[in-house]
N, C-alpha and C positions, 0 to 999 in steps of 0.2 A: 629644240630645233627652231631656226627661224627663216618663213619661208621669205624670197626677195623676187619682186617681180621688176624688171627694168622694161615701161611700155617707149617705144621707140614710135618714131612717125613711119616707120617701115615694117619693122619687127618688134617683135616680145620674145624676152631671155627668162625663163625661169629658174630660181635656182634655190636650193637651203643650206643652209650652218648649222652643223652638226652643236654638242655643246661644247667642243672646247674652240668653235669658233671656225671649222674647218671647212673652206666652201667643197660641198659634195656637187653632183651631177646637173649638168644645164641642161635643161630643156627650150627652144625656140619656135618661132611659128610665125607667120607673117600679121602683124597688126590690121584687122579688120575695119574698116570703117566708121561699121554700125556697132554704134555701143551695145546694141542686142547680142551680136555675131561676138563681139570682143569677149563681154560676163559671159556667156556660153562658154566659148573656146577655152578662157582662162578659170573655169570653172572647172570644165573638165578636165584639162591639164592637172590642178592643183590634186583634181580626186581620185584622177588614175594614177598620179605618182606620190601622196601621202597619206591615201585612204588608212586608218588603223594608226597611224602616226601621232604623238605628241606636238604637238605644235604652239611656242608658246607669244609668234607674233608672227601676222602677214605684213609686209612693207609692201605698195606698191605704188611705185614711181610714174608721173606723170608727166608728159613733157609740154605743160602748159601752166594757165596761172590758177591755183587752188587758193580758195578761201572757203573756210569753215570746215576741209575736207574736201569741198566741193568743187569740181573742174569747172571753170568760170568759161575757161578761153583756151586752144589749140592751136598753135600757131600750125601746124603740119599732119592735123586731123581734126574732122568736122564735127567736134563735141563744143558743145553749152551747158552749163547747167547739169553736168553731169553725178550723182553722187554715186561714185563707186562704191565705197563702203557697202552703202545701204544695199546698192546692185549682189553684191558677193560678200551679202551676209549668210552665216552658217554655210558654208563651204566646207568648213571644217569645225563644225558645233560650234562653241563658244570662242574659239581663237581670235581674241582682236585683230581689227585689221586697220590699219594707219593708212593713210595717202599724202605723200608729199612730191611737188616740185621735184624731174628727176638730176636738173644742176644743180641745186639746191643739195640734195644728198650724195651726188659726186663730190662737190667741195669737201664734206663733212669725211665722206671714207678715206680723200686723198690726204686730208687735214692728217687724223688720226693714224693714218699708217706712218706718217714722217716720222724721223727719229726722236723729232723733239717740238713738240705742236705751238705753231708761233703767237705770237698775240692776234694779229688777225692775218686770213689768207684769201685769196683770190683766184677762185678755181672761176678756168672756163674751156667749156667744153665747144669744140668746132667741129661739128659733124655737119646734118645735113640743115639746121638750122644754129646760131651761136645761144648758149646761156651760160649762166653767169652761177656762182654761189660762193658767196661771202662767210665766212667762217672768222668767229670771234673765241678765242680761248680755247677750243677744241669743238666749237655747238651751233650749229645754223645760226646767224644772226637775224632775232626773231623782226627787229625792228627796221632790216635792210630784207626780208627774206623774200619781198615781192618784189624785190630789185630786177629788171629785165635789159640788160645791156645790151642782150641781142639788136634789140630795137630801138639803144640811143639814135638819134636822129644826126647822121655825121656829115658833113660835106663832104664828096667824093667826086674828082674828075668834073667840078661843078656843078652839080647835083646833089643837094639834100636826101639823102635815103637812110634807110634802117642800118646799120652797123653789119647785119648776116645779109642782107641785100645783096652784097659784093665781098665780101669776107667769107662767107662759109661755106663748107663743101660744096653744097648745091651749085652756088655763085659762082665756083672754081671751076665746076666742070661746066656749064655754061659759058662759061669767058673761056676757055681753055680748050675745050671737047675732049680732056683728058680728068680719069679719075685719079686720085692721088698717087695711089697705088704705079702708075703711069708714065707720073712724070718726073722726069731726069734731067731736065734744064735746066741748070743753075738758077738762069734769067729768070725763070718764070718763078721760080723758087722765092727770089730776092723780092718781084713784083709781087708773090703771097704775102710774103711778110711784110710788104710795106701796106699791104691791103689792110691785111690784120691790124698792124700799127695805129691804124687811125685812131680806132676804136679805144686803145689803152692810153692814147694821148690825151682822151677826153675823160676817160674812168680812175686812171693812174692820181691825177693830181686828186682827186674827188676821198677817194678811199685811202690812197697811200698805204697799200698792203704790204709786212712782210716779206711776202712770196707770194708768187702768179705760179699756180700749177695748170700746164695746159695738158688735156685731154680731148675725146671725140676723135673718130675717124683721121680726121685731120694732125691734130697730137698724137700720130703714130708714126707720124715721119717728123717728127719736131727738130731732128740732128738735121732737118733741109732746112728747115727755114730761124730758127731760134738766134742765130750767132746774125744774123740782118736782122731781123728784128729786134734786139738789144742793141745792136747798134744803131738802128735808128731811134729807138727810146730816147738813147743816153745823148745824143746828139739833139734832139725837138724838146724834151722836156724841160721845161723850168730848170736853172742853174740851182737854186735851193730844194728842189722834188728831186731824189735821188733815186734812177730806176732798179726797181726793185728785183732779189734774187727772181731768176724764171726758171724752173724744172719742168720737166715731164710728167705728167702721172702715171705712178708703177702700176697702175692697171689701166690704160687706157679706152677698153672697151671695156671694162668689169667695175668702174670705179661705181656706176651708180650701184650695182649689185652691193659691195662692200659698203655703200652709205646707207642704203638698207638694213642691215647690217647693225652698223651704229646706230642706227634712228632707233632700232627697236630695244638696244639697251639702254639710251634715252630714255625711253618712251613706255613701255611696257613693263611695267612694276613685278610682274610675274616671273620674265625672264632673269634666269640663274646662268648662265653660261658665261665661259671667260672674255675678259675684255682684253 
């Protein structure tokens, strides 16, 4: 079994993979602040639902910048210097437990479920903040993996800002006072996608991915805005930059769960279960 924790700036989803790979039961709970409140909660969680269980790797997803393992920075909760690991060590005796980037392991799940995994991919997740995960050959791209596009620095409406400034959910309802869910406007649809656009007009030539798979909150309406947003690509981009395929991710709110998932047959030397 392998357990996957996806930590959101709102909420926490927990959930396991049986051994032939099968996501079983999610459990959720609102994301705490205090990283005291959080290892509590996700502690208890983990113990009241796999007490007595085999378990042969924790994933838990972060949605900020780790190095060494270590939560450095939280764009959307007020952690520094956080070491989770160490926090929610022996939860479950000896079961390692991994911490990575949570775009970072959406790219890797959505990579891996395609039919045919491409050289490299460009997964970006639009929820309530945007991130980015770069995927080379089927594997986090170790040497890009601190890549943060949310926070390219873009001109927009004459203003230099962060790329999810005005791009991402939050942004959307903000400008809009409508959540996605909401909105039916064409119009406003079209001015999403051209919001969005900025962003891959700056990232697109840089990487030259493959595939862009979008996911988050946002990538769950992707049939509204996807077909203006390729057309604006394929129209602003470089005549030799060719815009690249763009899909949906086939789990849009579960992709980090499923990069979990992969990280841990990665990663975890122990784990036997199917790929």
């Amino acid at each position: 079994m392998i357990i996957a924790v996806d930590t959101g700036g709102t909420k926490t989803l927990v959930a396991s993979f049986d051994q032939d790979g099968v996501l079983g039961e999610q459990i959720k709970f609102p994301t705490p602040k205090d990283t005291t409140e959080y290892i509590e909660l996700l502690r208890k969680t983990i113990q009241e639902q796999y007490a007595g269980k085999t378990a042969e790797a924790i994933v838990v997803a972060i949605p900020g910048v780790i190095k060494d393992g270590i939560v450095i920075w939280c764009g959307n909760l007020p952690w520094t210097n956080f070491d989770v690991a160490s926090a929610l060590a022996g939860v479950l005796g000896e079961t390692p437990i991994f911490i990575e980037n949570d775009a970072k392991l959406a790219g890797l799940g959505e990579t891996r479920l395609l039919d045919a995994i491409p050289p490299q991919s460009l997964y970006v997740t639009v929820s309530t903040g945007i991130g980015i995960g770069i995927t080379t050959d089927g594997h986090i791209n170790q040497a890009l993996r601190n890549s943060e596009g949310g926070h390219a620095l873009i001109e927009y409406q004459g203003v230099v800002s962060e790329w999810e400034d005005f791009a991402s959910g939050q942004a959307i309802y903000k400008t809009y006072g409508q959540y996605a869910h909401d909105i039916t406007d064409k119009n406003i649809w079209d001015q999403i996608a051209d919001r969005i656009s900025r962003g891959f007009l700056a990232i697109i030539p840089m990487l030259q991915p493959d595939i862009v798979i979008i996911g988050g909150s946002i990538g769950t309406y992707f049939d509204n805005f996807s077909a203006e947003l390729q057309r604006i690509l394929t129209e602003k981009l470089p005549e030799h930059i060719p815009c690249p395929k763009f899909v949906q991710a086939k789990y849009p709110e579960l992709a980090v769960i499923y990069g979990c998932y992969y990280y841990a047959l990665d990663n975890a030397a122990s784990v036997s279960v199917t790929n």
